[in-house]
C-alpha positions as CSV (number, residue, x, y, z in Angstrom):
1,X,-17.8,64.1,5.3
2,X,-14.5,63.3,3.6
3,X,-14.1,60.7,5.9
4,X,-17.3,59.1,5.7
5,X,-16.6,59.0,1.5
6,X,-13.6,57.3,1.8
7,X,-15.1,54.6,4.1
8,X,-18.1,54.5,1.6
9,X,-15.5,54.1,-1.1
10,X,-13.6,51.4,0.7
11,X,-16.4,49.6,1.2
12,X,-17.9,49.8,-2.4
13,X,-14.2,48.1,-3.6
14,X,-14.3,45.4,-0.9
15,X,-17.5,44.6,-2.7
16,X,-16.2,45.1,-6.2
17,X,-13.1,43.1,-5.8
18,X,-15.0,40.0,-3.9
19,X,-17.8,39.4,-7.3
20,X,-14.7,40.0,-9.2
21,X,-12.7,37.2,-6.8
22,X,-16.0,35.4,-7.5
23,X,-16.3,35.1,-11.2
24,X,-12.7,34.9,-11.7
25,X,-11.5,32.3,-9.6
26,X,-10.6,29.1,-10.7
27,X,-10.9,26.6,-7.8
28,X,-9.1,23.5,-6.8
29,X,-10.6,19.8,-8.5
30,X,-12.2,17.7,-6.7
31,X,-8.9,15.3,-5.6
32,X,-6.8,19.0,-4.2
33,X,-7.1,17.4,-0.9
34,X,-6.0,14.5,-1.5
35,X,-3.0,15.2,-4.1
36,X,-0.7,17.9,-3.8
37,X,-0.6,19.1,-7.8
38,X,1.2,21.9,-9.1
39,X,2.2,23.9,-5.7
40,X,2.5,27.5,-7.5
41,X,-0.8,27.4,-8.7
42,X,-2.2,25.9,-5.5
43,X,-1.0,28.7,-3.3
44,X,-2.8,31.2,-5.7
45,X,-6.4,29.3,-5.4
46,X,-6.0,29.6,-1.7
47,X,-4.7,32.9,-1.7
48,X,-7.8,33.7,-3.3
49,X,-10.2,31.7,-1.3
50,X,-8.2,33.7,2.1
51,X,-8.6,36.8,0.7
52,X,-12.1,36.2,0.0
53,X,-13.2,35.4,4.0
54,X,-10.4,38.1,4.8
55,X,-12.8,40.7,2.8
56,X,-16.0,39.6,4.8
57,X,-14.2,39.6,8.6
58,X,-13.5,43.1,7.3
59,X,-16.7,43.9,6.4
60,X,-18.0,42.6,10.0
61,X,-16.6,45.7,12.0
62,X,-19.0,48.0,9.6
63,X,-22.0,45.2,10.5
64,X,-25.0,45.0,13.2
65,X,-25.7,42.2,15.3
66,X,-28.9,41.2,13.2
67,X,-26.3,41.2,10.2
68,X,-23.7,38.8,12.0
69,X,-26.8,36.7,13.5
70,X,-28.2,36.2,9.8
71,X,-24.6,35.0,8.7
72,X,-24.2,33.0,11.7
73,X,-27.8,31.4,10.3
74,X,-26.9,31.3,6.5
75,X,-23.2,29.1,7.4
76,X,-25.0,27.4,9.7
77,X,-27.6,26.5,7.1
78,X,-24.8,25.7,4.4
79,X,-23.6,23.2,7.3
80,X,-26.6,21.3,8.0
81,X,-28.6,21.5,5.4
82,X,-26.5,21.4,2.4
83,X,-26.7,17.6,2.1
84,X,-30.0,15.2,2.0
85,X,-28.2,12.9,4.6
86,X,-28.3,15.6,7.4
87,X,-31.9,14.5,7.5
88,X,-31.2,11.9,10.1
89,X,-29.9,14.9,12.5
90,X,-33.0,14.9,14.7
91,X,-32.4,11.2,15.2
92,X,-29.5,12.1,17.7
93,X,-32.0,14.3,20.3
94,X,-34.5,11.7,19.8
95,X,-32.0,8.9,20.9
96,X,-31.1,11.3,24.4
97,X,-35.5,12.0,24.5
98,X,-35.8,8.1,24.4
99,X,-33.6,6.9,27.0
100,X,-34.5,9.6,29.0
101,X,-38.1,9.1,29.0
102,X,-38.7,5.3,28.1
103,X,-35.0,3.8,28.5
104,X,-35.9,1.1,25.4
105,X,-32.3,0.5,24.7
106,X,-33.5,-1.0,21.5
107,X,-34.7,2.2,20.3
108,X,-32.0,4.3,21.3
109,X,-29.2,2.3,19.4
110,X,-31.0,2.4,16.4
111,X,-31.9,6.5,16.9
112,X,-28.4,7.3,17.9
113,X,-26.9,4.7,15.3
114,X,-29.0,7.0,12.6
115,X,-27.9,10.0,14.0
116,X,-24.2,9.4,14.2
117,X,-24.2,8.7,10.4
118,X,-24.9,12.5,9.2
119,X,-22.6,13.9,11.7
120,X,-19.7,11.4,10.8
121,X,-20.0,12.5,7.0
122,X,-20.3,16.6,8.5
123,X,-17.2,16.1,10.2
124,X,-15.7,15.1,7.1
125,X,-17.0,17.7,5.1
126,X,-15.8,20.3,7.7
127,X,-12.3,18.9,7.4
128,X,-11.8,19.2,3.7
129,X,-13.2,22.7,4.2
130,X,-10.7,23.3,6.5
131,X,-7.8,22.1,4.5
132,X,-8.4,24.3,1.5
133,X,-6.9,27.2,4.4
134,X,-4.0,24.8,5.5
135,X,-2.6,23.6,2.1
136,X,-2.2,20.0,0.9
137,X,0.2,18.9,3.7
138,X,-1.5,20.0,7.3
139,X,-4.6,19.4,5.4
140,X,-3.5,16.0,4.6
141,X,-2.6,14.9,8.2
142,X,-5.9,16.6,9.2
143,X,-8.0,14.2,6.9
144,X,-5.8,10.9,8.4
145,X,-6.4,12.3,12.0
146,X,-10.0,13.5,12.0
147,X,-11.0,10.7,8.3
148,X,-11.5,7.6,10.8
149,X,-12.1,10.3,14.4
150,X,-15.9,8.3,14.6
151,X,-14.8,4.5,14.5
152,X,-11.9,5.8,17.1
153,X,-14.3,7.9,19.7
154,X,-17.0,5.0,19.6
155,X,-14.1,3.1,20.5
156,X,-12.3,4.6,23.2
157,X,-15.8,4.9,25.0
158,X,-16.2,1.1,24.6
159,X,-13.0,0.9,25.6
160,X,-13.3,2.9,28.9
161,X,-16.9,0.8,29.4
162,X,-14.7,-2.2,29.5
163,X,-16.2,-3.2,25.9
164,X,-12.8,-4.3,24.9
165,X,-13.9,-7.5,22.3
166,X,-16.4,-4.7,20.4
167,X,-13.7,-2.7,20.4
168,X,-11.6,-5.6,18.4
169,X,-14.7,-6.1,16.7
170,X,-16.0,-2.4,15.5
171,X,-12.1,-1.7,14.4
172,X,-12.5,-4.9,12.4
173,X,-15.2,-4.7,10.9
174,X,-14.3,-1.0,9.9
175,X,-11.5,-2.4,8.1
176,X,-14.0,-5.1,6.1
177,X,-16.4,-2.7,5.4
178,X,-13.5,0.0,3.3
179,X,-12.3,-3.1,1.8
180,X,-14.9,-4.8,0.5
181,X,-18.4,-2.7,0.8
182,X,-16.5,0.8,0.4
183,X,-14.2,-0.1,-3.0
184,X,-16.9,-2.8,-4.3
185,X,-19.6,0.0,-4.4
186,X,-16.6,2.0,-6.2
187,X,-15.7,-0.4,-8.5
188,X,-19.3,-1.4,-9.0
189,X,-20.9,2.2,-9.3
190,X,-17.9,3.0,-11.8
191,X,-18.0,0.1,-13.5
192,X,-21.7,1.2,-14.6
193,X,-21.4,4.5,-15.1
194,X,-18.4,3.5,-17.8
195,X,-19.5,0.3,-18.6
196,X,-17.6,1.1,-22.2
197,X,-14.3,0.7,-21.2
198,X,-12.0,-0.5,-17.9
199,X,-11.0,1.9,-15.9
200,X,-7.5,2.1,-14.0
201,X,-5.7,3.4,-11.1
202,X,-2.3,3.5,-9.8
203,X,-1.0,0.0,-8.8
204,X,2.2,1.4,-6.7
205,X,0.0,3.4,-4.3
206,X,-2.5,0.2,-4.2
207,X,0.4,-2.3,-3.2
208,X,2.1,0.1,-0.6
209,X,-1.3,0.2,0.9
210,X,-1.4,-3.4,0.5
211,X,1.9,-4.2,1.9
212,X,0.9,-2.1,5.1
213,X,-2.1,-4.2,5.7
214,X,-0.2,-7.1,5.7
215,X,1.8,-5.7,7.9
216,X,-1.4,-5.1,10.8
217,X,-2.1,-8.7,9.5
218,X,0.9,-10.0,11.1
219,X,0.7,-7.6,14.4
220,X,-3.1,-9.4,14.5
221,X,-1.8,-13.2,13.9
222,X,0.9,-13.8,16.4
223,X,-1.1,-13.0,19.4
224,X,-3.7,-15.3,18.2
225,X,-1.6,-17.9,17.6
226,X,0.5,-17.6,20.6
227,X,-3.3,-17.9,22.7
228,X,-4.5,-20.9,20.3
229,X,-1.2,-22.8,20.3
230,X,-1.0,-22.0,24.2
231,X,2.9,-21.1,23.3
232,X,3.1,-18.0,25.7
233,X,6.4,-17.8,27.4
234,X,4.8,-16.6,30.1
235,X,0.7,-17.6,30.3
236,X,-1.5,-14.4,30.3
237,X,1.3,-11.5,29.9
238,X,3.2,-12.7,26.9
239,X,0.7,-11.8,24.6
240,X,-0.2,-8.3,26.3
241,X,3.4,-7.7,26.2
242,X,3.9,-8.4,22.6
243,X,0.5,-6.4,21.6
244,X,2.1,-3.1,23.0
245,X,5.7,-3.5,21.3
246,X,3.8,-4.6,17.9
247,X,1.7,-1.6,18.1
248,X,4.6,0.7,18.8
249,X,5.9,-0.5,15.9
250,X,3.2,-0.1,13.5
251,X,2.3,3.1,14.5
252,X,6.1,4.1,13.7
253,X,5.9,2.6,10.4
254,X,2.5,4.5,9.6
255,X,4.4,8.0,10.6
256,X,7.1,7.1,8.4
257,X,4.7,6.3,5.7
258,X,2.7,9.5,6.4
259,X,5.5,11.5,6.0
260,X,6.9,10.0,2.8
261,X,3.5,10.2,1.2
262,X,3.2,14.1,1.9
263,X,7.0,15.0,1.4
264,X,8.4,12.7,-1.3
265,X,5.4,12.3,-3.5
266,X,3.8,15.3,-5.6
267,X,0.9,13.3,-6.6
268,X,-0.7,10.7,-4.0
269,X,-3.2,9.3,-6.0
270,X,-2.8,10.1,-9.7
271,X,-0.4,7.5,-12.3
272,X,2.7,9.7,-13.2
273,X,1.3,9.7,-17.0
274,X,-1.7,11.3,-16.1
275,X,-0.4,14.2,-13.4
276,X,-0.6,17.1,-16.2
277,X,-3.5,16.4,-18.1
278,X,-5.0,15.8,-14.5
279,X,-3.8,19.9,-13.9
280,X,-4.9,21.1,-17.1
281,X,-8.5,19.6,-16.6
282,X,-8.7,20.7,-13.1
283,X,-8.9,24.3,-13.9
284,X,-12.5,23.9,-15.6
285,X,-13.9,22.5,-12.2
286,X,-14.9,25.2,-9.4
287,X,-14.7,23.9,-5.5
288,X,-14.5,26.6,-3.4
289,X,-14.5,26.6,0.2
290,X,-18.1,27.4,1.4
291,X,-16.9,28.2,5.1
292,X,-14.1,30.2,6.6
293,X,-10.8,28.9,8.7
294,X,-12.3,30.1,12.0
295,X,-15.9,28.4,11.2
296,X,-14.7,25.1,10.5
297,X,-12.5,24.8,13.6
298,X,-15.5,25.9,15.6
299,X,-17.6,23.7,13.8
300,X,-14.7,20.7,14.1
301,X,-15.0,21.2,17.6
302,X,-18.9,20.5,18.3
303,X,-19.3,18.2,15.7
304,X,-16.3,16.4,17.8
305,X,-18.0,16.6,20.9
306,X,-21.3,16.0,19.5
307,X,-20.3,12.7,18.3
308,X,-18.2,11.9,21.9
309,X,-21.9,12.8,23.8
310,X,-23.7,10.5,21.3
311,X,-21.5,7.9,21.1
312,X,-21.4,6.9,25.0
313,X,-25.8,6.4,24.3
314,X,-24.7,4.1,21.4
315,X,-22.1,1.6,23.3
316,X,-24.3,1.5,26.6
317,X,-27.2,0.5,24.6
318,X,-25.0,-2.0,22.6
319,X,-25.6,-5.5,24.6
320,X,-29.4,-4.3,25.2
321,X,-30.3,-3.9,21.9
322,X,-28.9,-7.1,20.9
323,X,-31.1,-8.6,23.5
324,X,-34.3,-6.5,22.4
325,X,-33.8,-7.1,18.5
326,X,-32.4,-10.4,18.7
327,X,-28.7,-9.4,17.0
328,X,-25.7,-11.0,17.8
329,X,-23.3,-8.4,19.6
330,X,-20.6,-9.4,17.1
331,X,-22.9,-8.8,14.1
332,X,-23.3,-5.0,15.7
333,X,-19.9,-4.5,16.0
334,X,-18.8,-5.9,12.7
335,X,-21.4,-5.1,10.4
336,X,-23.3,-1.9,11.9
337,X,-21.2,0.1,13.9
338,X,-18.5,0.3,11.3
339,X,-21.7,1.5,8.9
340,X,-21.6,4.7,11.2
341,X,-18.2,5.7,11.1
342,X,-17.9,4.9,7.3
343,X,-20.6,7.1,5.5
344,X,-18.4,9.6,4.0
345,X,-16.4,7.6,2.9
346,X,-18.9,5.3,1.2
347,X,-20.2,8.3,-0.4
348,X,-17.1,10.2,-1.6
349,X,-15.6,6.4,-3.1
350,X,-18.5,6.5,-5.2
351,X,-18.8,9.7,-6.2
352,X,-15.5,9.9,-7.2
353,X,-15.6,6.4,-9.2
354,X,-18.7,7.6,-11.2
355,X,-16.6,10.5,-12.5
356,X,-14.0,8.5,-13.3
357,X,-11.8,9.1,-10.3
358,X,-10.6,5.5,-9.2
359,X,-7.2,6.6,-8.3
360,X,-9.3,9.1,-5.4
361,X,-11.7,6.3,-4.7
362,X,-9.3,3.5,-3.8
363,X,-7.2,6.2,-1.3
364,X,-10.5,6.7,0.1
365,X,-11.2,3.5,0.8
366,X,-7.9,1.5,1.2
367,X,-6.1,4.0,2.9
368,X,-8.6,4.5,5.3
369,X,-8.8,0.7,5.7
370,X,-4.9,1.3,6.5
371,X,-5.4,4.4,8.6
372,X,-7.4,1.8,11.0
373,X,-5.3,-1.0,10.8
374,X,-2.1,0.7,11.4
375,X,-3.1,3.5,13.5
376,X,-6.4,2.9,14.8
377,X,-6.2,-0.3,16.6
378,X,-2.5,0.6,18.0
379,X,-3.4,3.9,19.5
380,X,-6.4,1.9,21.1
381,X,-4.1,-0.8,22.2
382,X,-1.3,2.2,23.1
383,X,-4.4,3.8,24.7
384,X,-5.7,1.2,27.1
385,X,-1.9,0.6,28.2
386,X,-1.8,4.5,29.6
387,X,-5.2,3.7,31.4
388,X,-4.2,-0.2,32.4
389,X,-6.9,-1.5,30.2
390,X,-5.8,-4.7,29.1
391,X,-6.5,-4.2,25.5
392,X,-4.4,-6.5,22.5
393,X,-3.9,-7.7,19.2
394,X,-5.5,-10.7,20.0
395,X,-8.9,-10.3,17.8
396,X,-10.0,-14.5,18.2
397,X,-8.5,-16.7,15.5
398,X,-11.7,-16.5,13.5
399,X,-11.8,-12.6,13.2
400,X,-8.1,-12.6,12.4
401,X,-8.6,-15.3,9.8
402,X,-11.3,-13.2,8.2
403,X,-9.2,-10.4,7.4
404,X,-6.1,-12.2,6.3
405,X,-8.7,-14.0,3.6
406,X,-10.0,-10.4,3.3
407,X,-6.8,-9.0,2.2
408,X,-5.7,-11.3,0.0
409,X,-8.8,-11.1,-2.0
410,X,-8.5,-7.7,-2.3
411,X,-4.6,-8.0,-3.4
412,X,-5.7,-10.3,-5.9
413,X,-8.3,-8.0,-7.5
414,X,-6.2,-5.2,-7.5
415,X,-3.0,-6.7,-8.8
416,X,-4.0,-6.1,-12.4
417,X,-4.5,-2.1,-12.3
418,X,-7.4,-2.3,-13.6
419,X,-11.4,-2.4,-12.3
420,X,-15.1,-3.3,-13.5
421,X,-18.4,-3.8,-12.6
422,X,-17.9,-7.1,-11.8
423,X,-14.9,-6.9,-9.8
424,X,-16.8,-4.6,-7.6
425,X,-19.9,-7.2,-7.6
426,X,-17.6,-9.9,-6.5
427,X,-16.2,-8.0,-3.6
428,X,-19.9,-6.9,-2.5
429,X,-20.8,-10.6,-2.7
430,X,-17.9,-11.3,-0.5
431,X,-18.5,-8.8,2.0
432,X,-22.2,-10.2,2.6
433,X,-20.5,-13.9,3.3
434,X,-18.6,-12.0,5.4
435,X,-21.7,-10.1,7.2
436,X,-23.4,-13.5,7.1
437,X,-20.7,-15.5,9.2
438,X,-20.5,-13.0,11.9
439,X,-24.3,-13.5,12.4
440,X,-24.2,-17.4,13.1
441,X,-20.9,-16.7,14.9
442,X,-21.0,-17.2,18.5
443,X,-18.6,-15.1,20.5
444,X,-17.5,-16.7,23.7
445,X,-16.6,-12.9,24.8
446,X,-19.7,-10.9,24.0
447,X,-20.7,-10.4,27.6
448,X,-19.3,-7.2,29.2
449,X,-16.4,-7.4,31.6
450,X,-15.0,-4.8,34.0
451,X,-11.5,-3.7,32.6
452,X,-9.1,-5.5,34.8
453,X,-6.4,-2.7,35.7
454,X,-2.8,-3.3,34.9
């Protein structure tokens, strides 16, 4: 008996303490993943939110099996149905259903293009749930590995299919789409929702963004140079060879940047003047983590392979659906694939410009521009040299041309500090010249081609 009132009385504070955790808890702004922020105060928001999912694993050994199954259906619920996008789900099983049962590859690039989109932005989500456990620098490199994790599993399965020109092509086009559709719906949204004033962002984070870009521009150019100006030293390896040492290199010099960003900076993506009113105003917004550390790694890991299974219906169906709806292959790859792997980010840029946010909104969208560019398209290059695929840095003069005009643009607009509507108009405009070239562009390479082993 005086057992059985002590557990009653344990129980009764694990349920006090958690709706006092609840109402008391003053949760991290909406940029804690992305800046680090005062670290003391930091450590007690997550020492909160831990103690909070510590309470409820607790409170599972005094539960029944129809409890645990109703919270396995409530976190699942919160998962899937917690945003109006997840709508396109069912698209997924529909693309398998289709193929299956009519084999229309023009339908099943379409379904499985639609259901990608929901699952890349849940993947996402999952990851920012999992770095409110992990702290701002594991949770950091989480959001660079797993932030761009579509564009580079659609890619490796290209890859493998010996797709190795869409490969070039989605990776590019990924890179067009952040700079241009991604940060000219930011500046554009933003621009509107504070059309009384101009707002600004942090021009040293922009141009060491910038400067890395550049620096994938180069890798990019010499190989097509080298092929154009038929300046190999030796015809047919040279180029090979100096795509694998260039990539080396750039992956080195994003690890270097990587670590400098989360080790000498306290604040990624806020100016210096703003950092402390930035705190102060943080504490009147709540985020809390809405699923525990175990949940999102198990729900990292299906949404992972989810997206691997889907993805290998999407590339098959690739040069089939361009015959069946009459779309150049390189228009796909450019324009709609990259569509896919950037929804969350598309969402989150303008989100955060509309609240007047444009520091978070141009990390989101430039530095996963430069997450591609500098990591990306070397590890699939680094990749295809483990397998003997002969993947390079030789994207075609016109592709490489486009995003050397592509960047400097986007230097140009953000050399001032400063953004508007129309800023973000003109880099909308620019990204539907862009779209509209690679439709009337015809790619000598399109055609599929068994990788040729190395």
């Amino acid at each position: 008996m005086g057992n059985g009132n002590s557990q009653m009385a344990g129980i009764k504070s694990h349920i006090e303490m958690e709706s006092l955790e609840e109402s008391s808890v003053i949760d991290i702004d909406d940029e804690c993943l992305i800046n680090h922020g005062s670290t003391d105060r930091r450590s007690q928001y997550l020492g909160a939110a831990r103690y909070r999912y510590d309470t409820v694993d607790l409170c599972l050994e005094d539960c029944g099996w129809k409890d645990i199954w109703n919270m396995v259906l409530s976190r699942t619920k919160v998962v899937f149905f917690s945003s109006k996008i997840n709508l396109l789900v069912p698209c997924g099983p529909l693309a398998v259903m289709v193929d299956f049962l009519t084999g229309h590859q023009g339908s099943v690039f379409l379904l499985s293009l639609l259901g990608t989109i929901p699952l890349a932005e849940r993947l996402g989500w999952v990851t920012e749930q999992l770095a409110f456990f992990t702290g701002p620098t594991v949770g950091g490199l989480l959001n660079a590995t797993f932030g761009n994790a579509t564009e580079l599993i659609i890619s490796i399965h290209a890859m493998r299919s010996g797709m190795i020109h869409v490969v070039q092509q989605s990776l590019l086009g990924s890179i067009l789409s952040n700079m241009l559709l991604v940060l000219g719906s930011a500046f554009f949204s933003g621009g509107i929702a504070h059309s009384d004033k101009e707002q600004v962002f942090s021009k040293a984070n922009a141009e060491m963004n910038l400067g890395l870009l550049l620096m994938a521009v180069m890798g990019l150019l010499f190989p097509a140079v080298l092929q154009v100006t038929h300046s190999e030293l030796h015809f047919g390896k040279s180029v090979l060879a100096l795509s694998r040492f260039s990539s080396c290199l750039m992956i080195l010099a994003y690890a270097i940047y990587i670590f400098l960003q989360l080790k000498g900076q306290t604040n990624l993506y806020l100016p210096v003047s703003e950092e402390e009113s930035q705190t102060d105003v943080s504490l009147d917004d709540q985020a809390a983590p809405d699923i525990s550390k175990w949940e999102s790694m198990i729900w990292l890991s299906i949404l992972t392979a989810w997206i691997s299974y889907l993805s290998e219906y999407l590339v098959n169906a690739i040069e089939m659906a361009s015959v069946a709806l009459n779309i150049p292959v390189a228009f796909i790859s450019v324009v709609l694939l990259p569509i896919v792997g950037n929804a969350a980010e598309h969402a989150s840029a303008i989100m955060f410009a509309m609240k007047d946010k444009l520091d978070i909104s141009l990390g989101v969208a430039i530095g996963s521009a430069t997450q591609i560019s500098m990591f990306g398209i070397p590890f699939c290059v680094v990749y295809g040299w483990v397998l003997g695929i002969p993947m390079d840095l030789n994207f075609q003069l016109f592709e490489t041309a486009t995003l050397f005009m592509t960047v400097l643009v986007v230097t140009f607009m953000l050399q001032e500090g400063t953004s508007n509507y129309f800023k973000g108009l003109m880099l909308l405009l620019c990204y539907l010249i862009v779209s509209a070239s690679f439709f009337v562009h015809v790619d000598p390479e399109s055609t599929l081609d068994e990788p040729k082993l190395k």
